[in-house]
NUMAR-213116 format. One record per atom (N, C-alpha, C, O): residue number from 1; atom name; x, y, z. Coordinates in Angstrom, 2 decimals. Layout:
REM residues N
    i  at        x        y        z
  NUM  CA        X        Y        Z
...
REM end
This chain:
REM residues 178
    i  at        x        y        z
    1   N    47.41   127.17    58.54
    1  CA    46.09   127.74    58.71
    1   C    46.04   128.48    60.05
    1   O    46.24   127.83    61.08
    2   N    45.82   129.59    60.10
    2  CA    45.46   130.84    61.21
    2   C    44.39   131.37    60.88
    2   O    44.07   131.94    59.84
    3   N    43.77   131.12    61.92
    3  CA    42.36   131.94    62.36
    3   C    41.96   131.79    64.22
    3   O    41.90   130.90    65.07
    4   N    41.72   133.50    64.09
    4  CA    41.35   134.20    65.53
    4   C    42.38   134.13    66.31
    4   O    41.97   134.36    67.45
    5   N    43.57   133.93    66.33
    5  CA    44.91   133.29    67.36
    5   C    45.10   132.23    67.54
    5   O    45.65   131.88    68.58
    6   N    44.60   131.05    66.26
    6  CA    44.56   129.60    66.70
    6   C    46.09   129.57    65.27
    6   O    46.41   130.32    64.35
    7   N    46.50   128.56    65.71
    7  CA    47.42   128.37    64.67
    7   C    47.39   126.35    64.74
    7   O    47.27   125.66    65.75
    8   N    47.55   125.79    63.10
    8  CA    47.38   124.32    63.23
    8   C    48.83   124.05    63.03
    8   O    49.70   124.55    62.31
    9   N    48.81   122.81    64.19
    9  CA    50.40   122.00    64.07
    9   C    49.92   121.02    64.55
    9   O    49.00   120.98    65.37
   10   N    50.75   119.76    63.89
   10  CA    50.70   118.53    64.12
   10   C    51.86   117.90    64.80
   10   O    52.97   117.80    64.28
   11   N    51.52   117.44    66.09
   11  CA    52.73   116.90    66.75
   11   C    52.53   115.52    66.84
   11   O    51.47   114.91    66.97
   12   N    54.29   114.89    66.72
   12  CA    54.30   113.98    66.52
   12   C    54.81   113.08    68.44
   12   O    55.91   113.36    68.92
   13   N    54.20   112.47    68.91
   13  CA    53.76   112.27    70.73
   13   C    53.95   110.83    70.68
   13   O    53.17   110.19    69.97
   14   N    54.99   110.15    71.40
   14  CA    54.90   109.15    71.45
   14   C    54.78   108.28    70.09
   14   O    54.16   107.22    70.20
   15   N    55.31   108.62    68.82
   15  CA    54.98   108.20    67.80
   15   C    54.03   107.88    66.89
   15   O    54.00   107.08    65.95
   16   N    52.98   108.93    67.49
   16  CA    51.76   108.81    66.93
   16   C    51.39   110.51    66.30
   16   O    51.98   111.26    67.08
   17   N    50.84   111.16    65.50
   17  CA    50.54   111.98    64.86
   17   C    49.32   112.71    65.30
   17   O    48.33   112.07    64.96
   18   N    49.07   113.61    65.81
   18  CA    48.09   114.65    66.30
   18   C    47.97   115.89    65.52
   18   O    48.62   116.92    65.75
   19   N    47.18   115.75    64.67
   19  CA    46.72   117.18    64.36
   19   C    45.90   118.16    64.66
   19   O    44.72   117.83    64.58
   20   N    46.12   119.36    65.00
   20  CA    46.10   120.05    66.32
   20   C    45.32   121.75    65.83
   20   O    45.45   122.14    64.67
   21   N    44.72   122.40    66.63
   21  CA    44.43   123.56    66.51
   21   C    44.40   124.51    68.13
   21   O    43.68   124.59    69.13
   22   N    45.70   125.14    67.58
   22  CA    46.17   125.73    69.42
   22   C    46.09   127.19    69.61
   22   O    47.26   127.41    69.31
   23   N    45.79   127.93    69.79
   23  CA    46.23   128.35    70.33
   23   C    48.24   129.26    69.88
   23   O    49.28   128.60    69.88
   24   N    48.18   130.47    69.63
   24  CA    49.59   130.72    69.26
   24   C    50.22   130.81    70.34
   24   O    51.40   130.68    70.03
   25   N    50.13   130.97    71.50
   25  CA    51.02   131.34    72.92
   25   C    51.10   129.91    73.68
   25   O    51.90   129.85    74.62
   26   N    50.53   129.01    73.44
   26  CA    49.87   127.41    74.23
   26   C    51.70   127.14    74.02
   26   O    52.56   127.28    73.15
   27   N    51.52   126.58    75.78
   27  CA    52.91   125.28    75.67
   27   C    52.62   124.46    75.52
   27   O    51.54   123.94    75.26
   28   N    53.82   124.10    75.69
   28  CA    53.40   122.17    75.18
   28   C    52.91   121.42    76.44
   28   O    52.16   120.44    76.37
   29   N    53.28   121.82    77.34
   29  CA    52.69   121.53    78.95
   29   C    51.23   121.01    78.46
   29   O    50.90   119.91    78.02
   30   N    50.41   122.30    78.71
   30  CA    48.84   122.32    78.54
   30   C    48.66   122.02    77.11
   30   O    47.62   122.59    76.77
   31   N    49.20   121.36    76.07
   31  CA    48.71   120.66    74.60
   31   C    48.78   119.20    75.35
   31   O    47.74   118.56    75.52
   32   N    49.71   118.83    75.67
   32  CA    49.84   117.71    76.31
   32   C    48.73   116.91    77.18
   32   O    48.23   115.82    76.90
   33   N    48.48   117.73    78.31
   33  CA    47.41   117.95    79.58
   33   C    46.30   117.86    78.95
   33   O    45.57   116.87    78.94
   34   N    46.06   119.13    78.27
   34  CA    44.59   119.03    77.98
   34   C    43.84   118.55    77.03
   34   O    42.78   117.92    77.12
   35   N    44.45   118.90    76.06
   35  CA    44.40   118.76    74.63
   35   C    44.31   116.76    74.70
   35   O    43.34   116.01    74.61
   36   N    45.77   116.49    74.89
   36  CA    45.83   115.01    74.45
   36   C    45.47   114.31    75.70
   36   O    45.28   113.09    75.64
   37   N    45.39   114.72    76.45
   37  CA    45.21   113.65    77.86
   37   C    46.22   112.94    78.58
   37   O    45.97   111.93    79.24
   38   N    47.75   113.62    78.42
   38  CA    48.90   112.57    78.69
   38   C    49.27   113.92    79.80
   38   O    49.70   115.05    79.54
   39   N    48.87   113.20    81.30
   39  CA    48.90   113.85    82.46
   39   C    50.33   113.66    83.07
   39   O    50.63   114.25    84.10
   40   N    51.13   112.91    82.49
   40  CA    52.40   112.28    83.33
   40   C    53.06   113.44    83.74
   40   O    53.69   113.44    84.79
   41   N    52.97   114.46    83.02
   41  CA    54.34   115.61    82.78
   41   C    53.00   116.65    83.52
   41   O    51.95   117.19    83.17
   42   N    53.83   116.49    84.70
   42  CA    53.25   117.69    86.12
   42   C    53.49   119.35    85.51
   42   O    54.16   119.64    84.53
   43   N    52.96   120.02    86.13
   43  CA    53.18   121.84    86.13
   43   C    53.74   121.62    87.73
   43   O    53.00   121.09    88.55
   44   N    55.05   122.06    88.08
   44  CA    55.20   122.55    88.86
   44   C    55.52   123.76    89.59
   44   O    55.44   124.04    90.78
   45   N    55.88   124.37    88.63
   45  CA    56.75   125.93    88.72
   45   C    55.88   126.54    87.59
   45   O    55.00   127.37    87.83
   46   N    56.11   126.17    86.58
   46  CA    55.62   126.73    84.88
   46   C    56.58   127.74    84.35
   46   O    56.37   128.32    83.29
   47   N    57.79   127.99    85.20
   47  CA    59.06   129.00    85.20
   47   C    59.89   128.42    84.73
   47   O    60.90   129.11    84.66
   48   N    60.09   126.84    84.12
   48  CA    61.13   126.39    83.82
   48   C    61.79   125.82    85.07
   48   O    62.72   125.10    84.71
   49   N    61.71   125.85    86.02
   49  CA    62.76   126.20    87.32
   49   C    62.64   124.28    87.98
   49   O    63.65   123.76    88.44
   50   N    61.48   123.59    87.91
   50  CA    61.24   122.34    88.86
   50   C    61.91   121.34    87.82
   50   O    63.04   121.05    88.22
   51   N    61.57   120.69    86.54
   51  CA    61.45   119.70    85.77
   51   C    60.33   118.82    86.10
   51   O    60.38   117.84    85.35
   52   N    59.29   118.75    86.94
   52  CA    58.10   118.10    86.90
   52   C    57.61   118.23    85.36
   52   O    56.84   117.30    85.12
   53   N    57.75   118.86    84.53
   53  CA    57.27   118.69    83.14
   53   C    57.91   118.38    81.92
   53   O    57.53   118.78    80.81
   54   N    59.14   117.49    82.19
   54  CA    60.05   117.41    81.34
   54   C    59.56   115.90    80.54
   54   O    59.07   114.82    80.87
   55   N    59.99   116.50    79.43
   55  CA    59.54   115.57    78.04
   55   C    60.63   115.57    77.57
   55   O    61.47   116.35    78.01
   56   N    61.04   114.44    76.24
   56  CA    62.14   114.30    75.49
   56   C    61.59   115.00    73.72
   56   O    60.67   114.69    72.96
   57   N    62.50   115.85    73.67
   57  CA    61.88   116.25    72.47
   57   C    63.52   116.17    71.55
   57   O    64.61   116.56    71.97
   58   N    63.25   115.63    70.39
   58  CA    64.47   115.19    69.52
   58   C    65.53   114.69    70.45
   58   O    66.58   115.32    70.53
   59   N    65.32   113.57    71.18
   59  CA    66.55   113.39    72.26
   59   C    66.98   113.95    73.32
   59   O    67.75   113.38    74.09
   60   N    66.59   115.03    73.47
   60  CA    66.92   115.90    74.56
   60   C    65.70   116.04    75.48
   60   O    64.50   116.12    75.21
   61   N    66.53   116.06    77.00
   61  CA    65.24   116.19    78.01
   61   C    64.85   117.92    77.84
   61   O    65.66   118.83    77.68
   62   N    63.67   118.01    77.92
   62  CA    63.35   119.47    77.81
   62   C    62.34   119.64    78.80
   62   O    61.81   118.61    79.22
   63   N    61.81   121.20    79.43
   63  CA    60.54   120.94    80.40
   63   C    59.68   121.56    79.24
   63   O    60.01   122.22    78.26
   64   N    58.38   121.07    79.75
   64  CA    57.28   121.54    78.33
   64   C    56.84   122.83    78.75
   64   O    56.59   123.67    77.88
   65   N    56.71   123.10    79.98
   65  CA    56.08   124.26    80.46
   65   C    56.84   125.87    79.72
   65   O    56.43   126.97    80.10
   66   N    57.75   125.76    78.84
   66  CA    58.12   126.76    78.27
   66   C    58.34   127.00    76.88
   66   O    58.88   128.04    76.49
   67   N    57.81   125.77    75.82
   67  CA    58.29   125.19    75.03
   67   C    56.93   125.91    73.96
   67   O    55.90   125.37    74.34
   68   N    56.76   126.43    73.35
   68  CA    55.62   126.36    72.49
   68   C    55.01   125.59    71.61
   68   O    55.68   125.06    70.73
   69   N    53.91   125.42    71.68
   69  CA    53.55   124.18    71.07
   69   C    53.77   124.21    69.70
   69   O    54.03   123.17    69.11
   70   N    53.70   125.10    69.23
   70  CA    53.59   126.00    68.11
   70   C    54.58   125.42    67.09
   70   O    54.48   124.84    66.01
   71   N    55.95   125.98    68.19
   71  CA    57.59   125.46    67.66
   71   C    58.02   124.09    67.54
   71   O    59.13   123.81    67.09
   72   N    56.96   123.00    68.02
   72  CA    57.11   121.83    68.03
   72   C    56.94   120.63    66.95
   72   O    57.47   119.52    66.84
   73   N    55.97   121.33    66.20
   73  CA    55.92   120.47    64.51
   73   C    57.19   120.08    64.15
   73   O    58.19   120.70    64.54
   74   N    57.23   119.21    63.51
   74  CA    58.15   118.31    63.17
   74   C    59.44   117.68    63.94
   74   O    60.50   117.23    63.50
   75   N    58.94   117.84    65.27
   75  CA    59.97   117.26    66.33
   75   C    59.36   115.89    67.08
   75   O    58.19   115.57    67.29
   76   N    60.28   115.40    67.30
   76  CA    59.74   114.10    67.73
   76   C    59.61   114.00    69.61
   76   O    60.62   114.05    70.31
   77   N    58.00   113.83    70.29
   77  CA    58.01   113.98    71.72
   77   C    57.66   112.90    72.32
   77   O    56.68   112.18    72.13
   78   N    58.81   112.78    73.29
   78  CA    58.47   111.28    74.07
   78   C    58.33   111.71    75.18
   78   O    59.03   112.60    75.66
   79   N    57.04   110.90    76.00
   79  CA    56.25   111.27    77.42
   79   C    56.69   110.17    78.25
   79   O    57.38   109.16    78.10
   80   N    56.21   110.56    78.91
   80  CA    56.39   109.19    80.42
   80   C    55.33   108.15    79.77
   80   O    55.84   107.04    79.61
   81   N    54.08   108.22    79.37
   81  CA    53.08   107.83    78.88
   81   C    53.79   106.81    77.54
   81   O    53.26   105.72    77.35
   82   N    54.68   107.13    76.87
   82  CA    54.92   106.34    76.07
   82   C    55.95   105.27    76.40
   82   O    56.15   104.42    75.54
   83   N    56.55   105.21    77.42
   83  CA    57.11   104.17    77.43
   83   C    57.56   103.01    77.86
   83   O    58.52   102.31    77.54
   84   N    56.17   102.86    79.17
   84  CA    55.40   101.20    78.72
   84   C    55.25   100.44    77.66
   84   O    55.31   101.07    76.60
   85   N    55.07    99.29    77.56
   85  CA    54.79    98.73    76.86
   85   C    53.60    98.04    76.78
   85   O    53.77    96.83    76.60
   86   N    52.57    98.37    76.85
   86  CA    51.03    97.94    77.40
   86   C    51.53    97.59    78.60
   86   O    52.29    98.50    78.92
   87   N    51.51    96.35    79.85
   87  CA    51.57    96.68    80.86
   87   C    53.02    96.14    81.67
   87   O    53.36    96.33    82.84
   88   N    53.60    95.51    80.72
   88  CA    55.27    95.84    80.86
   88   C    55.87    97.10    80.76
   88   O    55.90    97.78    79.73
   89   N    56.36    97.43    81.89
   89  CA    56.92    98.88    82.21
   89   C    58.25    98.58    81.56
   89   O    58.77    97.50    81.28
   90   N    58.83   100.47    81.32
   90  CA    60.19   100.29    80.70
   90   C    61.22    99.98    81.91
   90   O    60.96   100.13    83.10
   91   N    62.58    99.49    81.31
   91  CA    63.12    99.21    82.28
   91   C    63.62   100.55    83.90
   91   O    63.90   100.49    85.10
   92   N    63.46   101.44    82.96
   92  CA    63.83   102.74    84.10
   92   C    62.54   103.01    85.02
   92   O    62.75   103.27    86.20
   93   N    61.06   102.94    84.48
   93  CA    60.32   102.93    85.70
   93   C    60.22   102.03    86.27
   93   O    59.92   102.25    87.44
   94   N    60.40   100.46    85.87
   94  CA    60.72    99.40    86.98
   94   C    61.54    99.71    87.75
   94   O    60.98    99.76    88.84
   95   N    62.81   100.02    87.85
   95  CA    64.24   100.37    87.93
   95   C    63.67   101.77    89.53
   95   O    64.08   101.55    90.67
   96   N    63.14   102.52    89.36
   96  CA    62.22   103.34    90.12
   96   C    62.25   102.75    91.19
   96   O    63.05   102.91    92.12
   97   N    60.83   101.58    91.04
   97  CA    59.82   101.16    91.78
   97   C    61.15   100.40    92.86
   97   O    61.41   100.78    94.00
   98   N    61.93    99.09    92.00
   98  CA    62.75    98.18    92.97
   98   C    63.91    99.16    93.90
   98   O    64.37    98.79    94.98
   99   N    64.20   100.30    93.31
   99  CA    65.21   100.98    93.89
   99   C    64.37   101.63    95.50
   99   O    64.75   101.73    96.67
  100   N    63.26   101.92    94.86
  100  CA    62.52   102.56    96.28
  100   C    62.62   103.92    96.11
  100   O    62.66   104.77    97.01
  101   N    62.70   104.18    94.37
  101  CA    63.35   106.20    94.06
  101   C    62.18   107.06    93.91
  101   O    62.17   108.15    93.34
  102   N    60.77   106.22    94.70
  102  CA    59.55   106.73    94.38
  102   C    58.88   107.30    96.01
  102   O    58.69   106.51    96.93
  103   N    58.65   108.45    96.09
  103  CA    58.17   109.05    96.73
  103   C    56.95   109.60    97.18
  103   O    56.20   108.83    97.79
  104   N    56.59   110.77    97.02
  104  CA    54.92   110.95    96.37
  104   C    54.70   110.93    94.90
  104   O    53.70   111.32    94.29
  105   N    55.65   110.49    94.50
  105  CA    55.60   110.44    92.83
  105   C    55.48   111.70    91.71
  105   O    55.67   111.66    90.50
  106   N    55.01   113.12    92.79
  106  CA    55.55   114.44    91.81
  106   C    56.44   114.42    90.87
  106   O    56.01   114.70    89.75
  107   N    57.54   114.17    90.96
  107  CA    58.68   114.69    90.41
  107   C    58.84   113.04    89.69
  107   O    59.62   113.01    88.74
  108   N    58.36   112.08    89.96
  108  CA    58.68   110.85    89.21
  108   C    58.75   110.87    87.65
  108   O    59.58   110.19    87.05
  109   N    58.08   111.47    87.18
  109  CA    57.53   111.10    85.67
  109   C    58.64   111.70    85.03
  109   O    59.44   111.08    84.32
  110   N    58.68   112.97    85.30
  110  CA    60.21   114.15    85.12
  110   C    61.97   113.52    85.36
  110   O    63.00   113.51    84.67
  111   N    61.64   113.12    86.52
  111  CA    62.83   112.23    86.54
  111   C    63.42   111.26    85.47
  111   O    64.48   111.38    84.86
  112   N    62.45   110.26    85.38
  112  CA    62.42   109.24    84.16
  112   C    62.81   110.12    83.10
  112   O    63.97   110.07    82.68
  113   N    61.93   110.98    82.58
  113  CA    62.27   111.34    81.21
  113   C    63.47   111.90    81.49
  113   O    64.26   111.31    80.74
  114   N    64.03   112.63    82.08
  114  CA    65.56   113.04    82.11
  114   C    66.16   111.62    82.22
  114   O    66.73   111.47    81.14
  115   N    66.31   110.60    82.88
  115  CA    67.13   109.56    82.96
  115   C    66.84   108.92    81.50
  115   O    67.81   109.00    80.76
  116   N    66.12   108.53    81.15
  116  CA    65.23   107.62    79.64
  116   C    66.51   108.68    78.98
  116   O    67.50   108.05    78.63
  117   N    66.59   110.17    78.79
  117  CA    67.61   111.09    77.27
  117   C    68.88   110.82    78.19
  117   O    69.92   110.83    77.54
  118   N    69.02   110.60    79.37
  118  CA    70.71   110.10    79.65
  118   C    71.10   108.84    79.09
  118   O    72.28   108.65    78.80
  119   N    70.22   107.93    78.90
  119  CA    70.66   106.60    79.00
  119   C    70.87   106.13    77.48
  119   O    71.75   105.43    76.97
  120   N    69.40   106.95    76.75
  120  CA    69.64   107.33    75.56
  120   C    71.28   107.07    74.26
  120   O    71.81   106.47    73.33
  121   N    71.32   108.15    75.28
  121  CA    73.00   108.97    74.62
  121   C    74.02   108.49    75.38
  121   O    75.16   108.66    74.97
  122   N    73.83   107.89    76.46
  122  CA    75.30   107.48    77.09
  122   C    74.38   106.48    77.97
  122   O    73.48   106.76    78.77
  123   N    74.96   105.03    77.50
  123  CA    74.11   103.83    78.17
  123   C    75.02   103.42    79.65
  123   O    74.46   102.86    80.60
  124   N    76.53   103.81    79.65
  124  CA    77.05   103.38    80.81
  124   C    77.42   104.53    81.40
  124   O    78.54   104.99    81.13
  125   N    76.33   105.39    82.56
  125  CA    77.22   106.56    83.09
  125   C    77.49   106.64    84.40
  125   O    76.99   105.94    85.29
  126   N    78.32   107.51    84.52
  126  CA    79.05   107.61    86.04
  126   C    77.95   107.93    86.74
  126   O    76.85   108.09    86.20
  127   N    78.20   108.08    88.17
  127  CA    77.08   108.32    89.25
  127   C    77.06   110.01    89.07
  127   O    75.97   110.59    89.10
  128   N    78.43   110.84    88.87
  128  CA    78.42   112.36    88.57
  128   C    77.42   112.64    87.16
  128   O    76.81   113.68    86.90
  129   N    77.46   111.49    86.44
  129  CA    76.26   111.72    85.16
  129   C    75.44   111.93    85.28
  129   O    74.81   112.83    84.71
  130   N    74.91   110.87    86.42
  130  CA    73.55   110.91    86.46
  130   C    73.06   111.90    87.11
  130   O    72.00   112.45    86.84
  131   N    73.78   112.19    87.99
  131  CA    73.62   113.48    89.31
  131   C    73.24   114.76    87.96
  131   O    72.08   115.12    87.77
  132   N    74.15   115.19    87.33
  132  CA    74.49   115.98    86.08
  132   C    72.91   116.11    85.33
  132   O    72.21   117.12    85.17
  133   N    72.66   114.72    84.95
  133  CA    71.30   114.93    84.05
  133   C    69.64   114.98    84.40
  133   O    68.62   115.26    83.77
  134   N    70.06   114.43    86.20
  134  CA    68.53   115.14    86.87
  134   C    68.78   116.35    87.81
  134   O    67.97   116.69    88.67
  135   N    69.81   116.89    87.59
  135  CA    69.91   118.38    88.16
  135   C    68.66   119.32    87.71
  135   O    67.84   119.74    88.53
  136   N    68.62   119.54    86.56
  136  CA    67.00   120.33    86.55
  136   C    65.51   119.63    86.87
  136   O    64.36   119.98    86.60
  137   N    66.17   118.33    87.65
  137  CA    64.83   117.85    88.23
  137   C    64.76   118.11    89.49
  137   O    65.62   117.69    90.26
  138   N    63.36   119.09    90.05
  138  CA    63.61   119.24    91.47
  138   C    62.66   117.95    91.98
  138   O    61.75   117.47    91.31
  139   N    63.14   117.38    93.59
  139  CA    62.51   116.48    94.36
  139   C    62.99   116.83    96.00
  139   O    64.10   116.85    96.55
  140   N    61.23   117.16    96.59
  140  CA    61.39   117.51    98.15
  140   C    61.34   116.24    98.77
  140   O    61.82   116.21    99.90
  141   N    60.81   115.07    98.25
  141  CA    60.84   114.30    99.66
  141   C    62.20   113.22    99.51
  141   O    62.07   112.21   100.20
  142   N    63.53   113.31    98.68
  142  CA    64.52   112.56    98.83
  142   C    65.58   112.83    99.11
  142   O    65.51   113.24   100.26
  143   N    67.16   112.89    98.61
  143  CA    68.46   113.24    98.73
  143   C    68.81   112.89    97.46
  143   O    69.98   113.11    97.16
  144   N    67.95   112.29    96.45
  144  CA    68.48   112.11    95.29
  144   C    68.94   110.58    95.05
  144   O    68.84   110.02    93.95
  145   N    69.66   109.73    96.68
  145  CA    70.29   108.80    96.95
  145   C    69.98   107.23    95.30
  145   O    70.53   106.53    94.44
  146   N    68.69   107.62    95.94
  146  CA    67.63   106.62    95.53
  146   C    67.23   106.60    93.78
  146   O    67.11   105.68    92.97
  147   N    67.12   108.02    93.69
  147  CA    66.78   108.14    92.43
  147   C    68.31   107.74    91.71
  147   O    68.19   106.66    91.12
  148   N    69.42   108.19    91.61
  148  CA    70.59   107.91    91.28
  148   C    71.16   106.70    91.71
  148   O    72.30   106.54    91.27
  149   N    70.70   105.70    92.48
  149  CA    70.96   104.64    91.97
  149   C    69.95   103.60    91.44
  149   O    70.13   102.40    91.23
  150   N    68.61   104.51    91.23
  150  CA    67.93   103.30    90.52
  150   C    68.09   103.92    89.12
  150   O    67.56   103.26    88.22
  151   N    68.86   105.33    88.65
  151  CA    68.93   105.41    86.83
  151   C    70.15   104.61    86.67
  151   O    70.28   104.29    85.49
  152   N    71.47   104.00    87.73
  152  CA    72.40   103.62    87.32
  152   C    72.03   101.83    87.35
  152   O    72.77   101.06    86.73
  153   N    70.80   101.30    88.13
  153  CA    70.55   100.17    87.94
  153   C    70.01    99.69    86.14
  153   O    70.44    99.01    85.21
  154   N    69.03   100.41    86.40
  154  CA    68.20   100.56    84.92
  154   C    69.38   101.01    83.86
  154   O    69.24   100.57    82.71
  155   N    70.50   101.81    84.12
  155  CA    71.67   101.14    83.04
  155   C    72.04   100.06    82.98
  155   O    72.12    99.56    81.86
  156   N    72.38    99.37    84.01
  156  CA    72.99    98.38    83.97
  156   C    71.87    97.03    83.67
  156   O    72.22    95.88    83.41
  157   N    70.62    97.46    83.77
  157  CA    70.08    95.96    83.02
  157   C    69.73    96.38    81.88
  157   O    69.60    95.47    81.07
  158   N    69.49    97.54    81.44
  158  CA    69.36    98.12    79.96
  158   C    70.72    97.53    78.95
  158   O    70.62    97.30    77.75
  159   N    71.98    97.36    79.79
  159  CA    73.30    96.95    78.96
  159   C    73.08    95.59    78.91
  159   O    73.33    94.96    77.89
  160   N    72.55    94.99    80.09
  160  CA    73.03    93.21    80.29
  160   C    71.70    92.78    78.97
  160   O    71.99    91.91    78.15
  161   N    70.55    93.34    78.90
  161  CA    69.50    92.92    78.24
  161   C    70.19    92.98    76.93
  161   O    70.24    91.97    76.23
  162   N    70.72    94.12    76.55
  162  CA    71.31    94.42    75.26
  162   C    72.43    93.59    74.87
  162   O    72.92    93.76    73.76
  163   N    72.80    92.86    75.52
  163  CA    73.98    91.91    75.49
  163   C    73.49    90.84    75.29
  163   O    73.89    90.18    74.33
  164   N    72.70    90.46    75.94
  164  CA    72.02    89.21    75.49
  164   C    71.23    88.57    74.35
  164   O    71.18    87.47    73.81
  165   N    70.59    89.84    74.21
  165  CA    69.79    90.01    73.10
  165   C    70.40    89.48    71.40
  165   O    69.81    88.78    70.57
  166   N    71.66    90.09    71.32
  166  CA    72.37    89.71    70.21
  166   C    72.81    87.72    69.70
  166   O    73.15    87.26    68.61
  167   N    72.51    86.79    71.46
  167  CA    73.06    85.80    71.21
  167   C    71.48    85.23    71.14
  167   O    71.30    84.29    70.37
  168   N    70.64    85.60    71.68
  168  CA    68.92    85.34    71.54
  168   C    69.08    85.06    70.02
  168   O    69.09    83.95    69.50
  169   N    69.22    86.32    69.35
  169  CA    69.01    86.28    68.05
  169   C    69.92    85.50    66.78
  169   O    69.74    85.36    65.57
  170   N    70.99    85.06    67.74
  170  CA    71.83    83.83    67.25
  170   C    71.17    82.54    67.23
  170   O    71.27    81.53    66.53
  171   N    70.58    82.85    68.07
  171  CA    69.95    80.97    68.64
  171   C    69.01    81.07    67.60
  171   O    68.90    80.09    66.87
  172   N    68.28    82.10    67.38
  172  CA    66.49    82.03    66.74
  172   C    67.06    81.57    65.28
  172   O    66.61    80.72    64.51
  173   N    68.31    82.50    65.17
  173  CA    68.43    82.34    63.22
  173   C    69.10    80.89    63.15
  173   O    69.21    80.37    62.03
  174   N    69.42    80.43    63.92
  174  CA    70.23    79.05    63.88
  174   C    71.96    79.41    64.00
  174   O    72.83    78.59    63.69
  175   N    72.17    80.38    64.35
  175  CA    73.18    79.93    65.26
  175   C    73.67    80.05    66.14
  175   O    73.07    80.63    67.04
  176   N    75.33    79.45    66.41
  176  CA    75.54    78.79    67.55
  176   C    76.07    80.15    68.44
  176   O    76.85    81.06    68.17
  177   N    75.17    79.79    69.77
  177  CA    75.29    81.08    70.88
  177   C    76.30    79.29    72.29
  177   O    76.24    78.07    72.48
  178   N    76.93    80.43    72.70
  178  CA    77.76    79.42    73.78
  178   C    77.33    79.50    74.80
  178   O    77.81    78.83    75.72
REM end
């Protein structure tokens, strides 16, 4: 359905379904922002150039600020916003906070979602990985130090949890975990 320059798409955000009337030129930035209310994903540039607006769309970190909203139906978008757990945080923004990889928090939300599609796809990565997959994230007040070793912490309890988990579920069904 098109009418006046509006075009309807339904995006699918955090696993929930929005059906939408945008705008044909609208990014996904400002669908996000305004439209849905999920502020996590900053404008910093709007050139593509910072990653303050990076979202995971089909697995991949992407920035929204260039993305059309338009082109986004039937892709699946994960925000900073989605991945709490009511008020259990995921392990990578905990992972943040204990590392000390938080600053004025600009560039935080962006960060995560680039680390959340590294960890994704490769759960044990080198420190050059990680460096590698927040390169299109810009941040003025660090060296990076901080942020790169709190995405390689949040691997490493993302693996130990996942390890455990399998003998949890030994014990629950009745059996024997050592």
């Amino acid at each position: 359905m098109e009418s006046s320059g509006m075009i309807a798409v339904t995006l699918n955000v955090n696993e929930r379904e929005y059906p939408l009337l945008v705008p044909r030129g609208e990014r996904l930035l400002w669908t996000l922002r305004e439209r849905l209310g999920l502020t996590g994903a900053k404008c910093g540039c709007g050139t593509n150039d910072c990653g303050a607006c990076r979202v995971i769309v089909d697995g991949q970190a992407r920035n929204s600020c260039v993305l059309l909203t338009r082109n986004m139906e039937g892709k699946k978008i994960e925000t900073i916003e989605g991945l709490s757990d009511g008020l259990t945080l995921h392990p990578i923004q905990q992972a943040f906070i204990d590392a000390g990889a938080v600053q004025c928090g600009f560039c935080t939300p962006g960060m995560i979602m680039s680390a959340k599609a590294l960890l994704d796809a490769n759960p044990n990565p080198t420190e050059e990985e990680v460096r590698e997959a927040i390169k299109p994230n810009l941040c003025r007040c660090t060296g990076y130090v901080k942020i790169v070793e709190a995405v390689l912490l949040a691997a490493r309890r993302m693996r130990e949890k996942s390890e455990v988990a399998p003998n949890e579920n030994a014990a629950i069904s009745g059996g024997v975990s050592s």
